[in-house]
DOKOLNU-996752 format. One record per residue (C-alpha): residue in three letters; residue number from 0; x, y, z. Coordinates in steps of 0.001 Angstrom, whole numbers, plus 500000, padded with zeros to 6 digits. Example, Ala and Ser with C-alpha at 12.3 -4.5 7.8 and 13.67 -1.06 7.14 Angstrom:
<torlos>
<torlo><residuo>ALA</residuo><num>0</num><X>512300</X><Y>495500</Y><Z>507800</Z></torlo>
<torlo><residuo>SER</residuo><num>1</num><X>513670</X><Y>498940</Y><Z>507140</Z></torlo>
</torlos>
This chain:
<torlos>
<torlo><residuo>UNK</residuo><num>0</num><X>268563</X><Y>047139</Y><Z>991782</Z></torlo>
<torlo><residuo>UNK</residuo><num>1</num><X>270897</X><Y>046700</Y><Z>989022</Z></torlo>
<torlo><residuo>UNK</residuo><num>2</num><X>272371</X><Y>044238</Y><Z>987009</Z></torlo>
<torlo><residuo>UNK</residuo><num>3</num><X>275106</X><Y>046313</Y><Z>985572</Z></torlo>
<torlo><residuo>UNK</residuo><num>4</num><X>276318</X><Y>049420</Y><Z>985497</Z></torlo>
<torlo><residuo>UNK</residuo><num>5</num><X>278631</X><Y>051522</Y><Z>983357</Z></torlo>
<torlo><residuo>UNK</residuo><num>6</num><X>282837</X><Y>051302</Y><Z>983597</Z></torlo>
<torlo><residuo>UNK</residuo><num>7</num><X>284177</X><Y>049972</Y><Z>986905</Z></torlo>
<torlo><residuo>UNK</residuo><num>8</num><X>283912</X><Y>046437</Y><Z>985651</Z></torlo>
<torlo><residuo>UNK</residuo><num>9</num><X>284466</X><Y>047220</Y><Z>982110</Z></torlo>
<torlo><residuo>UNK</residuo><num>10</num><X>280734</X><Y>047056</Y><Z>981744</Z></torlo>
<torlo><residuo>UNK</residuo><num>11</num><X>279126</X><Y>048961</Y><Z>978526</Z></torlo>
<torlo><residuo>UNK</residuo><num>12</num><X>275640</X><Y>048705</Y><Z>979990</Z></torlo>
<torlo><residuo>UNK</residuo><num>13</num><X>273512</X><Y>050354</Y><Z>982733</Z></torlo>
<torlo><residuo>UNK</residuo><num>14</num><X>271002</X><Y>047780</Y><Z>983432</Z></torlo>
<torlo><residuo>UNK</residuo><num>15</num><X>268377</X><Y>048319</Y><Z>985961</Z></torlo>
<torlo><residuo>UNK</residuo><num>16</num><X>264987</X><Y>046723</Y><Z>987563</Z></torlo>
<torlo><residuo>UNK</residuo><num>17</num><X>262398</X><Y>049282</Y><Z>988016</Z></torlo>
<torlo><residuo>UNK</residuo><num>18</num><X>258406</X><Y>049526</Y><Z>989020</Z></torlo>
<torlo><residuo>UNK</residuo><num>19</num><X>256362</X><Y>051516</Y><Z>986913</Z></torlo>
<torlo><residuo>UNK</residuo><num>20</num><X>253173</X><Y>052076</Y><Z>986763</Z></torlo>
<torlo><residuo>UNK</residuo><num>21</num><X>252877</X><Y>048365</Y><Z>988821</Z></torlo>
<torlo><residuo>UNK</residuo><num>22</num><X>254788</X><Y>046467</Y><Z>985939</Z></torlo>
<torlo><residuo>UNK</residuo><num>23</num><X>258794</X><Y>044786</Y><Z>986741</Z></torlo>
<torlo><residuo>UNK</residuo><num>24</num><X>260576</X><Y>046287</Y><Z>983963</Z></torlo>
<torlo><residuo>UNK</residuo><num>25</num><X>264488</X><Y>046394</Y><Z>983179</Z></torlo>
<torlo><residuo>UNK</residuo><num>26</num><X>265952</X><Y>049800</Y><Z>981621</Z></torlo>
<torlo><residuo>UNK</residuo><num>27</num><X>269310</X><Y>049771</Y><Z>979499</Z></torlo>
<torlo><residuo>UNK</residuo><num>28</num><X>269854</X><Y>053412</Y><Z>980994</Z></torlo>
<torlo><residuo>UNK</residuo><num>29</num><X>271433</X><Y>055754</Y><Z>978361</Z></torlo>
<torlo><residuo>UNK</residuo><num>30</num><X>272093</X><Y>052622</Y><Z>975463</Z></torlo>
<torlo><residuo>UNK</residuo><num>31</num><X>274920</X><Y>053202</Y><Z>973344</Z></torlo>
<torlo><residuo>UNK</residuo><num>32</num><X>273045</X><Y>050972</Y><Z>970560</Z></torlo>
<torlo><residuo>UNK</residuo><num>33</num><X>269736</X><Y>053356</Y><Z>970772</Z></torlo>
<torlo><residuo>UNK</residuo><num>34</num><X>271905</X><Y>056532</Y><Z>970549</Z></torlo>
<torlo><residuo>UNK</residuo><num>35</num><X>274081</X><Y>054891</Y><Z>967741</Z></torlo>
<torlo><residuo>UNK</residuo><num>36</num><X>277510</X><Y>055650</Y><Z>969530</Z></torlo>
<torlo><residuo>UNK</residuo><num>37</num><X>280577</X><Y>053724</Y><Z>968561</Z></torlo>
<torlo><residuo>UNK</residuo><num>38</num><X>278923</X><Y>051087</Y><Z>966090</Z></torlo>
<torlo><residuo>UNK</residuo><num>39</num><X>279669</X><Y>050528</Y><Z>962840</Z></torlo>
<torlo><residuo>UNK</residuo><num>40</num><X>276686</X><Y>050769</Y><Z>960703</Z></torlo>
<torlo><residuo>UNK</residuo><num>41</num><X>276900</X><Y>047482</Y><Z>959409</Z></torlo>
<torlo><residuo>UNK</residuo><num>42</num><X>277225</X><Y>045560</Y><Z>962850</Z></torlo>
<torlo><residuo>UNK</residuo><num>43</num><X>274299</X><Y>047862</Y><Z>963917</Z></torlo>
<torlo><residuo>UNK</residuo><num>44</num><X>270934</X><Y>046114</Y><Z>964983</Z></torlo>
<torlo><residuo>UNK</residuo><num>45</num><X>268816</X><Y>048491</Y><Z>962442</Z></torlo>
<torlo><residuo>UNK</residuo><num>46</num><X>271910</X><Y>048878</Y><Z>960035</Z></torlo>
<torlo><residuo>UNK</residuo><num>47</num><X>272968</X><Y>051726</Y><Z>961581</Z></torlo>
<torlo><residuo>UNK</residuo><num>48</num><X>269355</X><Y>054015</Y><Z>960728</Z></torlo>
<torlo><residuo>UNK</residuo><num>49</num><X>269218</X><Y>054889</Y><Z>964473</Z></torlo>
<torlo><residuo>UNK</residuo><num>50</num><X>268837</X><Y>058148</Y><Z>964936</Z></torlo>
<torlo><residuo>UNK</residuo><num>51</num><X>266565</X><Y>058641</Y><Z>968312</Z></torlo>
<torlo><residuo>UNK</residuo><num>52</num><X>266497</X><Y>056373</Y><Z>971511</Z></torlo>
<torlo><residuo>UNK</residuo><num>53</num><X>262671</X><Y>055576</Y><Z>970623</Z></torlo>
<torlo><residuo>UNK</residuo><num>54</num><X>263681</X><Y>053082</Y><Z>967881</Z></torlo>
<torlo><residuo>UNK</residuo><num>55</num><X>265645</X><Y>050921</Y><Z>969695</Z></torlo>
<torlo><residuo>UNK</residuo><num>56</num><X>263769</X><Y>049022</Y><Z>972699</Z></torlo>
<torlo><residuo>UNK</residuo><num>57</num><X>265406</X><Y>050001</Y><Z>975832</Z></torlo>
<torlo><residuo>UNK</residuo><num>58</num><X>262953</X><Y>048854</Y><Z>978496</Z></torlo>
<torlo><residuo>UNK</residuo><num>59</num><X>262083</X><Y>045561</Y><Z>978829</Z></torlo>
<torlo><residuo>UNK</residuo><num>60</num><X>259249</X><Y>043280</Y><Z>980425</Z></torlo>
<torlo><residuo>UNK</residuo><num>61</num><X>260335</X><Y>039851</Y><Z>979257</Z></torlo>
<torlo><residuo>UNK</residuo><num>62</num><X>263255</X><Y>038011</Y><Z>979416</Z></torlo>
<torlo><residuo>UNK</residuo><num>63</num><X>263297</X><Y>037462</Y><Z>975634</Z></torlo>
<torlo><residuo>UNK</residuo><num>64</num><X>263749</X><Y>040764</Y><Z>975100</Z></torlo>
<torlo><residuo>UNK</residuo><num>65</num><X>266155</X><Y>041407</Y><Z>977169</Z></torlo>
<torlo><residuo>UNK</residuo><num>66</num><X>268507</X><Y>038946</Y><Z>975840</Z></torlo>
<torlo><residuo>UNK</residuo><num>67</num><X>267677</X><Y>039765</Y><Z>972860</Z></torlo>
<torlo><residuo>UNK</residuo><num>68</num><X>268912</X><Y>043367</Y><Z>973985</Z></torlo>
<torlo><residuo>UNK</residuo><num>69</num><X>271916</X><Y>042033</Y><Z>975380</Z></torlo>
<torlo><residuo>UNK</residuo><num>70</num><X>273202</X><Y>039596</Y><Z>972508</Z></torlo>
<torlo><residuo>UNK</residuo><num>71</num><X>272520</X><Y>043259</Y><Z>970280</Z></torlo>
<torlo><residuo>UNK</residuo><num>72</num><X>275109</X><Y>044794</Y><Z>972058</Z></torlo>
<torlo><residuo>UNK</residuo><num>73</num><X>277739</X><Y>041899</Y><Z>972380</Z></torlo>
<torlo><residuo>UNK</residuo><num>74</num><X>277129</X><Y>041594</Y><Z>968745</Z></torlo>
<torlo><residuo>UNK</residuo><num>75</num><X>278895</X><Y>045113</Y><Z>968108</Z></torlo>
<torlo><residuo>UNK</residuo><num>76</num><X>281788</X><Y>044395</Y><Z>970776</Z></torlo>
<torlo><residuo>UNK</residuo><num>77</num><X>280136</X><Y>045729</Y><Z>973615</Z></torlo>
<torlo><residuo>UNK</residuo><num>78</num><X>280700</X><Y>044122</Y><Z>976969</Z></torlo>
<torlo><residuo>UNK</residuo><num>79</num><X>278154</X><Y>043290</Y><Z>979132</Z></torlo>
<torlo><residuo>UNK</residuo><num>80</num><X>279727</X><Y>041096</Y><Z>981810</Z></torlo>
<torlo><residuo>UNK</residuo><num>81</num><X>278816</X><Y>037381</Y><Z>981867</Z></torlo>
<torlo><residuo>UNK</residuo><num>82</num><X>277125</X><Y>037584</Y><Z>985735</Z></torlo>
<torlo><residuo>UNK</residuo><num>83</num><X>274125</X><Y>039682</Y><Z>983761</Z></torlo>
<torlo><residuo>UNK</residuo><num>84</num><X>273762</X><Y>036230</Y><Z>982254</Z></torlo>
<torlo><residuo>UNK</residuo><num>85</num><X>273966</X><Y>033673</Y><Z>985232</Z></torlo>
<torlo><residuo>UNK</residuo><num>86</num><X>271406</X><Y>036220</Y><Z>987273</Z></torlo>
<torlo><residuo>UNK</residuo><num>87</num><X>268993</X><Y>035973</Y><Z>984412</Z></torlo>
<torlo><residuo>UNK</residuo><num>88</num><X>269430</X><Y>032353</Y><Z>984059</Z></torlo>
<torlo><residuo>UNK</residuo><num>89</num><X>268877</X><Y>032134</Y><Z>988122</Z></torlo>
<torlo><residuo>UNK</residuo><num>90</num><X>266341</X><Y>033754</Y><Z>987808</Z></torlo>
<torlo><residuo>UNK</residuo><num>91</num><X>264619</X><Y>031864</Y><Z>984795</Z></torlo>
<torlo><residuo>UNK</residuo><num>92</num><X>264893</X><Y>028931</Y><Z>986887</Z></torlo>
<torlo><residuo>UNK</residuo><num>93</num><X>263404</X><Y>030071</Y><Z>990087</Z></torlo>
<torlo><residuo>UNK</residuo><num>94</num><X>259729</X><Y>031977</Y><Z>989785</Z></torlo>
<torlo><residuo>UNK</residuo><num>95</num><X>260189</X><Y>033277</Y><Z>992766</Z></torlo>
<torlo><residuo>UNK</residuo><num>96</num><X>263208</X><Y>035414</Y><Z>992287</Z></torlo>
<torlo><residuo>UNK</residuo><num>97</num><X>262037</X><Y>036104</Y><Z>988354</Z></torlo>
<torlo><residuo>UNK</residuo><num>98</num><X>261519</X><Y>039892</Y><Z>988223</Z></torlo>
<torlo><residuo>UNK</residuo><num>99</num><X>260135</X><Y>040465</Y><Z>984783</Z></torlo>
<torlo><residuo>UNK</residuo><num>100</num><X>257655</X><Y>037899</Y><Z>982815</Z></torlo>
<torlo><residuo>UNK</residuo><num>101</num><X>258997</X><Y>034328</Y><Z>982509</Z></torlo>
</torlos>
């Protein structure tokens, strides 16, 4: 399922929820901050040292870290639309629809 994908909202982001290996994890499919595209180096996370995906966390299994993710890229002027937030926050607030670790 995803939370957002790429263009036809405007959306910057691919994010996705994913099984593997029996662990809820979220992807940021192909992230524009881990490949270093369109950021200026001083707005970027790492000041703009990025050079591989591998440096820049792009699958998550806590909800801090994916916000964490997310602020990252609104930070450089990416837009990630603001339902990625009220889902999270839903889901925060209910256990039973959380999908990664509270």
């Amino acid at each position: 399922m995803s939370y957002s994908r790429f263009g036809w909202d405007g959306s910057d982001v691919y994010l996705y929820a994913a099984i593997e290996d029996g662990v809820n994890v979220i992807h940021c499919e192909q992230c524009i901050l881990a490949m270093g595209d369109f950021i200026p180096d001083e707005l970027h996370p790492l000041g703009g040292t990025v050079t591989t995906k591998e440096e820049i966390l792009t699958r998550f299994t806590s909800y801090p870290q994916l916000e964490k993710h997310i602020e990252d890229h609104r930070h450089v002027g990416h837009h990630v639309p603001t339902y990625v937030d009220v889902r999270i926050l839903r889901e925060k607030e209910d256990p039973a629809e959380a999908w990664l670790q509270l």
